[in-house]
C-alpha positions in Angstrom: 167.4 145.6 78.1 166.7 147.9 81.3 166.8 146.9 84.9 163.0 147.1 84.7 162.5 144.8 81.8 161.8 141.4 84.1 159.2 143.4 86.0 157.1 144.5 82.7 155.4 141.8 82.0 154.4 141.2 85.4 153.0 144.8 86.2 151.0 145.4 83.1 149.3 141.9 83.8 146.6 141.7 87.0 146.9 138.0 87.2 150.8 138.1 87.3 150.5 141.0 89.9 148.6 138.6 92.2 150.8 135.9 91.5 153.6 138.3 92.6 152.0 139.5 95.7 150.8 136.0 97.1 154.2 135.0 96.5 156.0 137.7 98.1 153.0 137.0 101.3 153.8 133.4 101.5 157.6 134.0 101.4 157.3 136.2 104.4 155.4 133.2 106.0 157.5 130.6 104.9 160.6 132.7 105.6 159.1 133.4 109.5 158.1 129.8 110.6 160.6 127.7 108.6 163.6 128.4 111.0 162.2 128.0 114.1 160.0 124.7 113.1 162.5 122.2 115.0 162.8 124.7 118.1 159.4 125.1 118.2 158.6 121.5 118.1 161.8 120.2 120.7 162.1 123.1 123.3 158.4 124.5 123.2 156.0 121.8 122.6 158.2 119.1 123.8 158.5 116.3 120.8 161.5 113.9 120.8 163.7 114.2 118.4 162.1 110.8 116.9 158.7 112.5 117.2 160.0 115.7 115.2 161.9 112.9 113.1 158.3 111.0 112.4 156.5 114.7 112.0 158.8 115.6 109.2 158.2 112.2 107.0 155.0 112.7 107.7 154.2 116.5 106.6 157.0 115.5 103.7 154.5 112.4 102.2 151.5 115.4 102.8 153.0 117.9 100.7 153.8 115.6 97.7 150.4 113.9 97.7 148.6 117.2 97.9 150.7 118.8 95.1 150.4 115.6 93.1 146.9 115.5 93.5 145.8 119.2 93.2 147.5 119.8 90.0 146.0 116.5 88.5 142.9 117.9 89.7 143.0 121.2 88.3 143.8 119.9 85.2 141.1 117.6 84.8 138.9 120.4 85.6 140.3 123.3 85.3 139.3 124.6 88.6 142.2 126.4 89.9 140.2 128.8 91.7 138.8 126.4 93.9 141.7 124.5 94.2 143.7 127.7 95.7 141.5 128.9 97.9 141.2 125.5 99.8 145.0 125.6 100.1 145.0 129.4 101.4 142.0 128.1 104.0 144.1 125.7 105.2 147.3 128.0 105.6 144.8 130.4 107.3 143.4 127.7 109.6 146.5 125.7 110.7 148.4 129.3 111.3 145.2 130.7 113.0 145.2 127.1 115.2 148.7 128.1 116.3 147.8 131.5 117.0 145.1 131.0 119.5 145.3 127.7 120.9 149.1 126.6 121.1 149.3 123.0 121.9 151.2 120.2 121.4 148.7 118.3 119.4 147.8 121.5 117.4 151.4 121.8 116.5 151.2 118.4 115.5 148.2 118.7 113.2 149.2 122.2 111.9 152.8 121.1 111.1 152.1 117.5 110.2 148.6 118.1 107.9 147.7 121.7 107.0 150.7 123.4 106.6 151.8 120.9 104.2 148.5 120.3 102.3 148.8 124.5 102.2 151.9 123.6 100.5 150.6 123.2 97.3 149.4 126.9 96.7 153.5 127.8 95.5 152.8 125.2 92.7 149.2 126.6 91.7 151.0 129.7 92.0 153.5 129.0 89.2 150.6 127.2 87.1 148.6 130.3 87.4 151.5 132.6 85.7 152.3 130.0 82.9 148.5 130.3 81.8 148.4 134.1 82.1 152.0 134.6 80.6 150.8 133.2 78.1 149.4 136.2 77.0 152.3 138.2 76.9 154.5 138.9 73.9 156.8 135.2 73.7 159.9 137.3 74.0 158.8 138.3 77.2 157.5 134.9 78.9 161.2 133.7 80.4 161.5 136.4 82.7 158.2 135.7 84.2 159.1 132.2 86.8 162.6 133.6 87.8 161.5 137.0 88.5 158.1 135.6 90.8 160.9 133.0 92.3 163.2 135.8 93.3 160.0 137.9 94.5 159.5 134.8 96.9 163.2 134.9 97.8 163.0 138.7 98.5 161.2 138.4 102.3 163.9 136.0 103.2 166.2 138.3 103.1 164.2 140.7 105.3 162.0 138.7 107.5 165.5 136.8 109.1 167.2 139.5 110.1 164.1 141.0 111.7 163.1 138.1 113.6 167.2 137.9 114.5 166.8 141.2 116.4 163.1 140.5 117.8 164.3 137.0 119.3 167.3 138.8 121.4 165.3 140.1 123.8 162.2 137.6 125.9 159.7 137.3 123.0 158.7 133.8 122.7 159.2 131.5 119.6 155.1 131.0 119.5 155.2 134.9 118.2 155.6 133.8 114.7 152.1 132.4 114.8 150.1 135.5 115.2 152.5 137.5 112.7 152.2 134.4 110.0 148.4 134.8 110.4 148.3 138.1 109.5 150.3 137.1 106.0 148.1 134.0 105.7 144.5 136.1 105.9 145.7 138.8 103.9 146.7 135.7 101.0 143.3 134.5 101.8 141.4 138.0 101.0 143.6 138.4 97.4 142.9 135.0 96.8 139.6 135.2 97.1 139.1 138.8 95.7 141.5 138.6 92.1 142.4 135.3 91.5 140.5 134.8 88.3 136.9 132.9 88.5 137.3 129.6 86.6 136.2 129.4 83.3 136.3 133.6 82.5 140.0 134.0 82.3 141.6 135.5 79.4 143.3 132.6 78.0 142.0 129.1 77.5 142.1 127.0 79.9 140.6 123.6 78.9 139.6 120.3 81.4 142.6 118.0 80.4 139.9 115.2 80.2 142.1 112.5 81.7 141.5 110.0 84.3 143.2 110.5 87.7 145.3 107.3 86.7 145.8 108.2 83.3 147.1 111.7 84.9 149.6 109.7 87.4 150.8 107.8 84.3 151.8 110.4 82.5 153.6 111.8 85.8 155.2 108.5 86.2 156.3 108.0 82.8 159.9 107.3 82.5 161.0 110.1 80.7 159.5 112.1 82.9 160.6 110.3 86.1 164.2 110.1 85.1 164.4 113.7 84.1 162.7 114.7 87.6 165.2 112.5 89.3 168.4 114.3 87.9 166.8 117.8 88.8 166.5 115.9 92.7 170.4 115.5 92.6 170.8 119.4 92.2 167.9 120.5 94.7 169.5 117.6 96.8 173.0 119.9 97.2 170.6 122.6 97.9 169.1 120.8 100.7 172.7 120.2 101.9 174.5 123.2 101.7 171.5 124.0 104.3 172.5 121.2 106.3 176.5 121.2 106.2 177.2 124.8 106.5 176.3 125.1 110.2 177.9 121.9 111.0 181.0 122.5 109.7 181.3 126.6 111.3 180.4 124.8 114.7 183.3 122.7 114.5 185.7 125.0 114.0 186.9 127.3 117.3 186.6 130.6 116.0 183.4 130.3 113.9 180.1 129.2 115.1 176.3 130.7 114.8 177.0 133.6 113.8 179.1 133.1 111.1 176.6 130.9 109.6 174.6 133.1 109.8 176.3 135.7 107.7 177.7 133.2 105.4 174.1 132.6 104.9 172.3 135.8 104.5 175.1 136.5 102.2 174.0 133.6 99.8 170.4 135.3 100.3 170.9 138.9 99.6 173.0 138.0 96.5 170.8 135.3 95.0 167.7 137.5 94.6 169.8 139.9 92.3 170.9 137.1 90.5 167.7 135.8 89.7 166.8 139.1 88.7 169.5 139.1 86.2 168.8 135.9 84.6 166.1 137.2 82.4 169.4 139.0 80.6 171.0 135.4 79.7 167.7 133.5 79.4 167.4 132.4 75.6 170.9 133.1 74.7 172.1 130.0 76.1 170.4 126.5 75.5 167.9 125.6 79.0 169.8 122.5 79.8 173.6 124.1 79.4 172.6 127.2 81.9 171.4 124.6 84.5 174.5 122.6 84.1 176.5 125.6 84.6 174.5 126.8 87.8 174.8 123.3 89.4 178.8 123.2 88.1 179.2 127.2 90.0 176.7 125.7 93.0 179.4 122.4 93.7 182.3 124.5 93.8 180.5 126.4 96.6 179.3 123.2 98.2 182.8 121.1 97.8 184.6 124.0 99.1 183.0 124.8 102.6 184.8 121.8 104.6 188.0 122.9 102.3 188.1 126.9 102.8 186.1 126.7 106.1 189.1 127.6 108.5 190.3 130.5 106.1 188.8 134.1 104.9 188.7 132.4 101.1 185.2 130.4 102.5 183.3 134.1 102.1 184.5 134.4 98.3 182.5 131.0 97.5 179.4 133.1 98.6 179.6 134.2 94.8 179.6 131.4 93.7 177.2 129.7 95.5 174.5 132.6 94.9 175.1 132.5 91.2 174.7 129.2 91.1 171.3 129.5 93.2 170.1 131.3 91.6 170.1 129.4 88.9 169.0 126.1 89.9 166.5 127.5 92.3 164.5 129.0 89.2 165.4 127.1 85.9 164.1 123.5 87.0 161.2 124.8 87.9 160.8 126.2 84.1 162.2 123.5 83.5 159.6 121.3 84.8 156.9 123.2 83.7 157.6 122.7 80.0 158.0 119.1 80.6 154.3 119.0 80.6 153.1 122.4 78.7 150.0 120.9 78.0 149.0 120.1 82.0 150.7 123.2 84.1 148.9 121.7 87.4 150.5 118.5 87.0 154.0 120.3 85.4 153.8 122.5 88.8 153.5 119.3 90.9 156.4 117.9 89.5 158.1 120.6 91.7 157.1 118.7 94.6 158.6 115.5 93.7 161.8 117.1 92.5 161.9 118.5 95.9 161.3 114.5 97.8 163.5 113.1 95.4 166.7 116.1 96.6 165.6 115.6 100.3 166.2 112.3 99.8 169.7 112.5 97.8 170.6 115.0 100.5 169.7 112.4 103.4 171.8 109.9 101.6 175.0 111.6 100.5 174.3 112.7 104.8 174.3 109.6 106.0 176.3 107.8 103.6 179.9 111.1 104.1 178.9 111.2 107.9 179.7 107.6 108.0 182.3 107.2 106.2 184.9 110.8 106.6 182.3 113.6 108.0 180.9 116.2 107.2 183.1 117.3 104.4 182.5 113.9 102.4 179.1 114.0 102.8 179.3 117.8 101.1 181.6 116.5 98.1 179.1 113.5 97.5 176.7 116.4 97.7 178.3 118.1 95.1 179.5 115.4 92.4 175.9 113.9 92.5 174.5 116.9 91.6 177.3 117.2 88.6 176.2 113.6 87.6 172.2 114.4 87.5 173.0 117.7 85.6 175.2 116.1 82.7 172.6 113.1 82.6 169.9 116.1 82.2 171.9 116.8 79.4 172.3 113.6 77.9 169.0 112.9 77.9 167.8 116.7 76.5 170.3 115.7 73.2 168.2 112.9 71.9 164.7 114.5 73.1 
C-alpha cells in the first residue's frame, strides 16, 4: 500500500472532497478560537470565573442536544442538506456577531448558543462520508473517517503556531473573530454550493421512519449507552492530558508555558501522521483490540507526565501519547458509527455524548486526584479509568 492510498478514495469522490475541505475549514476555526475562549471571556469581556464556569455547562448541554437532535432529524427525513446548512448559518452568524459587534452579551450568546448549536456540522460531516463511502470499493471504506479526522487535526498544527507569533506583538485577542469569519463564510459558500441536494444523491438514503422518541430509545438503549460510556472513559484521559499537562510544567521551576507548549505541539504534529498511518493496520487487527491498544499506549503517556515531568524522559512519552491519539481520536468515532449503521445522523451524534460523558470522567478523576494527592493522582485516575472502559469495550464486543 502507497503513502497515497488513504487519500484515494477521498479524491476520486466529490462528496468526500467536500467533506475533507469543510473539515480542514472548521479545524482552522476551531483550532483559532478554542485556545483563547477563557481569555477572551475573563480578561476581555470581563466574565467571572463562575460566569465562564456557567457559560461552559451551558454551551456543553447546547452542543449535545443539537447533535442529538439533528442527527435524529436527519434520519427521520433524510434532510441533511438542510440540516448543515442551518449549522454553517449559525457558525457564520455567531463568528460574524463577534466580528462586528464585540460585546459582552454577544460573547455570551455566540459562545453559549450558536457556536455550540454550529457544533453539530463535525457530526453531519462524518454522516455525510459514511453515506458516500459507501460507494467506494469495501476495501477502501476504513481509511475514509481517520484520514478526514487527521485532515481536521492538520490546521491545528498550523493555525497555533501562527497565532503564537501574531499574539507577541499588540494584536488583540478579538482578532480571531474576523479571521474565523472568513473560514466560516467560505464553509457556508461549499456548503451551500456541493453538498449534495437531498434526495438526488448517489446512494440511498431513506427517511428512517421513526418517531423522535422511538429515535432517543434506540440512542438510549443500554447496549448502546454502556458502550458510549466506556468510549467517555478514554476521551475523558483525552480531556485530561489537556488539563494536567500545563499544570504540572507550571509547578515545576525550570518548565513552564513554554514547555507546554512544545510538549504539546509535539503530540499534534506527530498525531496527524499517525492517523495517516492507520489505514495500514485497519482490518488486520480486530476494531475493539486496536482501541484497547491506543488507550493502553495513551495511559502510559498520561500516567507518566507527573512521573517523568522533572526529567528529559517526559519528551519520549510524546510517542507514545501521539500513537495512542491517534488512535482513540479516530477509531470511536468509527466505532460509533457502526453502532448504528442503519441511522448515520444518530451514530454521528453519539460522538457528542461520548464527548459529555469523557468531560465528565475528566472533571471527576480532576476533582476527585486534586483532592486527594494532586495533580498526578488525578492523571493516574485518568489513566486507569480509561484502561477499565477500554477492557469493558471489550468484554462487552465478545458476546455481541
Amino acid at each position: 500500500m502507497s503513502l497515497a492510498a488513504p487519500f484515494r478514495p477521498i479524491l476520486r469522490d466529490r462528496t468526500l472532497m467536500l467533506a475533507a475541505c469543510l473539515l480542514v475549514l472548521f479545524g482552522a476555526h476551531a483550532a483559532t478560537i478554542a485556545p483563547y475562549v477563557s481569555s477572551l471571556a475573563v480578561k476581555v469581556f470581563g466574565l467571572s470565573d463562575r460566569a465562564f464556569s456557567g457559560l461552559l455547562i451551558a454551551a456543553s448541554l447546547v452542543a449535545v442536544a443539537t447533535s442529538v437532535g439533528f442527527g435524529i432529524l436527519a434520519d427521520q427525513r433524510a434532510n441533511r442538506r438542510v440540516i448543515a446548512l442551518a449549522t454553517v448559518t449559525a457558525l457564520t452568524v455567531g463568528t460574524a456577531l463577534m466580528a462586528f459587534a464585540p460585546a459582552t452579551p454577544v460573547f455570551v450568546l455566540a459562545h453559549a448558543l450558536l457556536l455550540p448549536i454550529s457544533g453539530a456540522i463535525f457530526g453531519q460531516i462524518f454522516a455525510l462520508a459514511r453515506l458516500a463511502a459507501s460507494m467506494q470499493p469495501e476495501a477502501d471504506r476504513p481509511a475514509v473517517l481517520s484520514t478526514l479526522r487527521a485532515l481536521f487535526a492538520l490546521p491545528w498544527v498550523i493555525v497555533l503556531p501562527i497565532w503564537s507569533v501574531v499574539f507577541q506583538g499588540a494584536t488583540p485577542l478579538t482578532a480571531v473573530y474576523p479571521v474565523c469569519l472568513v473560514l466560516a463564510v467560505l464553509m457556508l459558500a461549499l456548503t451551500l454550493r456541493l453538498w449534495p441536494r437531498d434526495g438526488a444523491t448517489h446512494w440511498e438514503d431513506v427517511p428512517s421512519g421513526l418517531s423522535f422518541r422511538e429515535a432517543l430509545s434506540e440512542i438510549a438503549h443500554p447496549q448502546v449507552l454502556i458502550r458510549v460510556l466506556a468510549l467517555g472513559t478514554i476521551n475523558g484521559a483525552v480531556m485530561l492530558y489537556m488539563v494536567v499537562v500545563g499544570l504540572v510544567f507550571a509547578a515545576i521551576p525550570f518548565r513552564g508555558a513554554s514547555d507546554t507548549a512544545l510538549y504539546a505541539g509535539i503530540m499534534a504534529g506527530l498525531e496527524v501522521p499517525f492517523m495517516l498511518a492507520l489505514p495500514f493496520v485497519i482490518g488486520k487487527i480486530r476494531q475493539t483490540w486496536l482501541i484497547a491498544l491506543g488507550t493502553l499506549l495513551y495511559a502510559i503517556h498520561l500516567a507518566g507526565i507527573p512521573l517523568l515531568a522533572e526529567t528529559p524522559a517526559v519528551w519520549a512519552l510524546t510517542l507514545s501519547g501521539a500513537i495512542g491519539g491517534a488512535i482513540v481520536l479516530t477509531q470511536p468515532m468509527a466505532y460509533l458509527q457502526e453502532l448504528m449503521a442503519e441511522r448515520p445522523g444518530a451514530g454521528a451524534s453519539l460522538m457528542a455524548l461520548q464527548k459529555l460523558a469523557g468531560d465528565a470522567f475528566s472533571a471527576a478523576c480532576f476533582a476527585l486526584g486534586t483532592a486527594i494527592g494532586g495533580y498526578g493522582l488525578a492523571a493516574f485516575l485518568g489513566a486507569a479509568l480509561s484502561l477499565i472502559g477500554a477492557t469493558l469495550l471489550i468484554a462487552l464486543d465478545r458476546r455481541r
